[in-house]
C-alpha positions in Angstrom: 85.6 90.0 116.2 86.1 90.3 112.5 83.6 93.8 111.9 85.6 95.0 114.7 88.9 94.0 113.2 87.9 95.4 110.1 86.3 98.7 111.4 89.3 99.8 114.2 91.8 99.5 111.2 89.6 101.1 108.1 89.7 98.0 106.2 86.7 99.4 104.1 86.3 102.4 102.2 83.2 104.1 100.8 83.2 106.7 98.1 79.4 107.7 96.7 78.2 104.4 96.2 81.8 102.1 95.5 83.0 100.5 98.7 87.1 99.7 98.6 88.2 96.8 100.1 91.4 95.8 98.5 93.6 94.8 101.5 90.5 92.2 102.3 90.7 90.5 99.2 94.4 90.1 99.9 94.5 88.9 103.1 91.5 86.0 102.1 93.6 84.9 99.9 96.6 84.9 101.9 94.1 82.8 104.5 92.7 80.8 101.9 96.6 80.2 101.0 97.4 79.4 104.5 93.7 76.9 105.1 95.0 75.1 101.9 98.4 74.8 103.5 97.2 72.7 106.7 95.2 71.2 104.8 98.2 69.1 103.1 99.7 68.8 106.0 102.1 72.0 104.6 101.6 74.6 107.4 103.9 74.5 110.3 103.6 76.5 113.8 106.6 78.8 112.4 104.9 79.3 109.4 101.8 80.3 110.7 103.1 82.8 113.3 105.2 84.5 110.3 102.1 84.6 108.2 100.3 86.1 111.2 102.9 88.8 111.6 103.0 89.9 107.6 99.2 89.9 107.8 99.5 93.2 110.8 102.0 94.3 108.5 100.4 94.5 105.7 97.3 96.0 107.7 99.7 98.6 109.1 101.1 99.3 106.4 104.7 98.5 106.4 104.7 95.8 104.1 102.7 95.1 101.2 101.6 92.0 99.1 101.2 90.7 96.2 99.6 87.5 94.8 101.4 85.3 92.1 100.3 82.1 90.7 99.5 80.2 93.6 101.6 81.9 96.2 102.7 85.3 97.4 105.4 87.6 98.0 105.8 90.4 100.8 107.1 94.1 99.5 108.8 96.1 102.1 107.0 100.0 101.6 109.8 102.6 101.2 
């Protein structure tokens, strides 16, 4: 499911002998965010359906990301 994922939307990129894979690292994190979250009891239903919906957004490209400290913030593209 997740090569799949990753392949239908162009989540990697390879240029000579670099691969790209910057929207990948993002959304771990964002996970890793959200799998810390329920850990402490911290993630609700509503919360996980928004964070589900910024994630296609971000992967479409009509929002971006961006990590702080120990959170993130969601950029509306122009």
């Amino acid at each position: 499911f997740i090569r799949d994922f990753i392949k239908k939307r162009d989540l990697v990129k390879c240029h000579d002998n670099v691969i790209h894979m910057q929207k990948l690292f993002i959304i771990n994190a964002v996970l890793g965010h959200c799998f810390k979250m329920a850990q402490e009891k911290k993630m609700s239903v509503h919360l996980w359906d928004k964070t589900k919906k910024i994630i296609a957004q971000y992967v479409a490209g009509i929002v971006d990301i961006k990590w702080t400290d120990d959170d993130y913030i969601v950029i509306e593209e122009d």
